[in-house]
C-alpha positions, 0 to 999 in steps of 0.5 A: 793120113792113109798109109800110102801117103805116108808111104809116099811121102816117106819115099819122096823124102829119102829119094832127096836126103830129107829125113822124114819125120812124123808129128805123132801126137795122134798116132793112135787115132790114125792108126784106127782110122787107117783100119776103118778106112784103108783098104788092106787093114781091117784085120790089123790091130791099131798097134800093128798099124802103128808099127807100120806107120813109125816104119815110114819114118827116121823119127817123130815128135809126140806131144803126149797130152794127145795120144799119149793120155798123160797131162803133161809131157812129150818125147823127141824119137830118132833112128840116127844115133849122132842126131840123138845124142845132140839132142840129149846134149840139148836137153841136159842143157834146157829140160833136165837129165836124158832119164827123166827130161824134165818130168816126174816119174809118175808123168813118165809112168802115165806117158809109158801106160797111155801110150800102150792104152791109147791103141786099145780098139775099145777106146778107140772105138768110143772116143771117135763114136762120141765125136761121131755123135755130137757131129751127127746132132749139130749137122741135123740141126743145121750147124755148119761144121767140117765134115766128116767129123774126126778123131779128136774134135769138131770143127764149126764153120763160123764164116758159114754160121755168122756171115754178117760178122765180116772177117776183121771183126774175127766171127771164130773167135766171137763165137767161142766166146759166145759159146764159153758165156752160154754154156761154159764150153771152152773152144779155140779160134783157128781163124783170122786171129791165129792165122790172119798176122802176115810176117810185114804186119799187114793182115789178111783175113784167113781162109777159114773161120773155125771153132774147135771143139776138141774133146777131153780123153776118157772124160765126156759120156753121151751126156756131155756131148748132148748138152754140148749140142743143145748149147751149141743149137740154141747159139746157131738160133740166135746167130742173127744177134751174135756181134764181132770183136776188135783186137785191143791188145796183142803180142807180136808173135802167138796172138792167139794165146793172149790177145785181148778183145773188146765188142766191136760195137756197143751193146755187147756180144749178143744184141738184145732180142728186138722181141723182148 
C-alpha cells in the first residue's frame, strides 16, 4: 500500500467521522516496499517510513506472528483514550490483565524486540529477495503465479495451472495437497473453499484459484527456496494427471480451517501415468 493511498484513505475517513485504522501485521515489509517503490522515500529508513504510515491512522490491529517475529501474540493500538480503556476493560474480561494480555513475558519480550528487528533494512532486504527468487524460478519455468512476487509469499494461479479441474471440484485446494504429498510443502487455499460459501448456502465459485506459499521468517536459506521450486516444477509437469476434490464434511462457518475432502474420482489425487 503506497503512502499516498494510505494518506488518501486516511483524509477520506476523517472527512466522514470514520476512524481509520490500520491492519499492521506487515507494516514492516510495507515500509520497505514503500522505499523500493515510492518515489520520495529511498533515503528514509523503514522505520521512518513506518512512523509516517502509523501517522495516517487513529489505531491498528497487529498480529505479531507476521511483522512482529514472535510465535504467538498481537496487540489492539488507539489514539482515543475512552476507546482504549473499553477495550482494557474487554480484556480483563476475556484474555487476562491490560500488562500482559493473555501472554508470557518471554512472548512479550520477543514481540517487543521483533518489532524493532523486523525494520532492520538486512533482513528486509533478504526476505523479500528470497521470495524474489523463488518467484523468478517458477515464473521461468512456466508456473502460473501472481505477479510480481511480494513481501511474505507466492501466490500460484491454480485455475491457470489446472484448468481441466473445474471450480466445484476446488483445483486450489487439490494442488496443495498434491504439493504437501510430493514434497512436503504445506500451503493454503484462497479459493472456492474459503471463499465460494455464500451467506444463503448456495455457492458460487470464487474469482480466483490461489495456492499460497507463504514463507516462514528468518527460516529458509537459498536452498530451501530451490527444493521449493523443484517440487513445485515437477507437480506443473505432471498437472495433466492432477485430479479434484469433493467437500465431504464442513462447519457452517471457517470451512477452510476443518473441512474434510475426499478425491473426486477414483484412482486418487494423481492418475497413474498412461506411460507406466
Amino acid at each position: 500500500v503506497s503512502m499516498a493511498n494510505l494518506r488518501g484513505a486516511s483524509e477520506l475517513c476523517r472527512n466522514h467521522g470514520i476512524p481509520f485504522f490500520l491492519d499492521a501485521c506487515r507494516f514492516a515489509e510495507n515500509a520497505y516496499f514503500i522505499k523500493l517503490r515510492e518515489e520520495g522515500y529511498r533515503d528514509k529508513t523503514p522505520l521512518q517510513i513506518a512512523q509516517e504510515m502509523f501517522q495516517c491512522a487513529d489505531g491498528c490491529t497487529m498480529s505479531a506472528k507476521k511483522d512482529g517475529l514472535s510465535n504467538i501474540g498481537g496487540f489492539l493500538a488507539l489514539n482515543d483514550a475512552a476507546l482504549a480503556q473499553k477495550a482494557k476493560n474487554m480484556l480483563i474480561l476475556s484474555e487476562g490483565y491490560i500488562t500482559y494480555g493473555g501472554l508470557a513475558g518471554y512472548d512479550l519480550e520477543a514481540i517487543a524486540l521483533g518489532l524493532e528487528e523486523a525494520l532492520h533494512e538486512d533482513y528486509l532486504s533478504y526476505r523479500i529477495r528470497s521470495i524474489q527468487y523463488l518467484g523468478e524460478l517458477l515464473t521461468k519455468a512456466g508456473v502460473p503465479i501472481v505477479q510480481p512476487p511480494g513481501g511474505h509469499a507466492i501466490y500460484i494461479d491454480a485455475k491457470a495451472m489446472l484448468p481441466h479441474i473445474p471450480a466445484r471440484e476446488y483445483p486450489a485446494w487439490a494442488l496443495s495437497l498434491v504439493m504437501f504429498l510430493e514434497g512436503g510443502i504445506r500451503s493454503v487455499e484462497i479459493g472456492s473453499v474459503m471463499f465460494g460459501l455464500q451467506p444463503d448456502g448456495s455457492e458460487r465459485p470464487a474469482e480466483n484459484e490461489l495456492v499460497r506459499l507463504a514463507f516462514p521468517r528468518r527460516v529458509y536459506t537459498q536452498s530451501h527456496s530451490e527444493y521449493l521450486a523443484e517440487v513445485i516444477i515437477y507437480i506443473y509437469n505432471i498437472r495433466h494427471r492432477i485430479r479434484g476434490v469433493r467437500m465431504v464434511e464442513s462447519p457452517p462457518v471457517l470451512r477452510h480451517f476443518t473441512a474434510k475432502f475426499e478425491p473426486a474420482s477414483e484412482g486418487g489425487l494423481v492418475k497413474e501415468n498412461d506411460c507406466s
